[in-house]
C-alpha positions in Angstrom: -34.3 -11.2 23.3 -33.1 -8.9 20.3 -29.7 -8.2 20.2 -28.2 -4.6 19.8 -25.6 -4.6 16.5 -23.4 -1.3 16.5 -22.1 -0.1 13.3 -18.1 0.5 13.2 -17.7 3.7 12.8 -15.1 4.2 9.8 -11.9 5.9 10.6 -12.5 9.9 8.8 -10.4 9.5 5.0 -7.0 11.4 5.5 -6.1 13.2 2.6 -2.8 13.6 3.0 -2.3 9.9 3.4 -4.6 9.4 0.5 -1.8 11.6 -1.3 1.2 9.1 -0.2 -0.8 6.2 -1.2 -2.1 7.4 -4.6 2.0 8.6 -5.1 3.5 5.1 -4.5 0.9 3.5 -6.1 2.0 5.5 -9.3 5.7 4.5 -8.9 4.8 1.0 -9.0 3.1 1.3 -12.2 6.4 3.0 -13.4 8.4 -0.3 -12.6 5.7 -1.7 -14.5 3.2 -3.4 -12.0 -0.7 -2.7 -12.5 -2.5 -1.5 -9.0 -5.9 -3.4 -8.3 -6.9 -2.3 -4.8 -9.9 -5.1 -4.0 -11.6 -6.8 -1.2 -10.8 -10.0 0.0 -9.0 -11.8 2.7 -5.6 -10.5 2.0 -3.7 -7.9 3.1 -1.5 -7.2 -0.3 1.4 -7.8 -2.3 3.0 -8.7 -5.5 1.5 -11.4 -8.1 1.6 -12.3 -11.7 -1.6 -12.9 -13.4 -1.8 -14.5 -16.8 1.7 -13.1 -17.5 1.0 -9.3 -16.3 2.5 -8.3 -13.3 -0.1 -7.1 -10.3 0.3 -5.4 -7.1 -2.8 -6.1 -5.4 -4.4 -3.8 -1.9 -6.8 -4.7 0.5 -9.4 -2.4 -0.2 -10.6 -2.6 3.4 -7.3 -1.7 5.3 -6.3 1.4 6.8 -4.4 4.3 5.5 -1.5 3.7 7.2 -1.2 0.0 6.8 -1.8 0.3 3.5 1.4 2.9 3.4 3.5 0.2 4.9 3.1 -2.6 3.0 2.9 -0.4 -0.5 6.1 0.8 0.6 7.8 -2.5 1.8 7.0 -4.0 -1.7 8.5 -0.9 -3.4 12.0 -1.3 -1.2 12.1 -5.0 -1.9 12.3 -4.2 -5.9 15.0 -1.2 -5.3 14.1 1.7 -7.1 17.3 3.8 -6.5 17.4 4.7 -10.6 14.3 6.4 -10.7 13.0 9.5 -9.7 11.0 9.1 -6.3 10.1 12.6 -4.6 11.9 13.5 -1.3 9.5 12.7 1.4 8.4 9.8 -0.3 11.6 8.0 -0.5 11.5 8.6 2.8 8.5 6.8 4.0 9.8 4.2 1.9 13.6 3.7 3.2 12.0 4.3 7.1 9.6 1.2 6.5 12.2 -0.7 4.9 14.5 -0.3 7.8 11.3 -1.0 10.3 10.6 -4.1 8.4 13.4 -6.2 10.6 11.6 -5.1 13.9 8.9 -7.3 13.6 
């Protein structure tokens, strides 16, 4: 008996949310951390590596989850001294402030 395999269909690519993710990745980079977004069996956070300091994303993740841990990490180093547009600041403080629900 063959068995039928279905293909997951991918979730469509938001750009918008491609927007917020490509914007906090750059502010990490301005408090000095280098963005790898890779596969693997993580879903992402802070390392050093060889003395240079990583942020590393699961490549496989989706938009939004990717959002929320990006921005958890950024609230955790503070960056109240630099300059973080409006909206984006926001997404930031509301998952900080989610992050005590779970």
């Amino acid at each position: 008996m063959t068995k039928i395999i279905k293909k997951v269909q991918k979730k469509p690519v938001d750009e918008n949310k491609e927007t917020v993710i490509r914007e906090l990745t750059e502010i990490l980079e301005k408090i000095g951390f280098s963005v790898r977004i890779e596969k693997g069996s993580f879903k992402g956070g802070f390392c050093i590596l060889n003395e240079q300091k990583l942020f590393l994303i699961n490549k496989n993740l989706e938009q939004d989850k990717k959002i929320s841990i990006i921005a958890r990490s950024i609230a955790k180093q503070g960056v109240d001294d630099i300059y973080i547009k409006p909206g984006i600041r926001e997404i930031i403080e509301r998952e900080n402030s989610e992050e005590g629900l779970f």
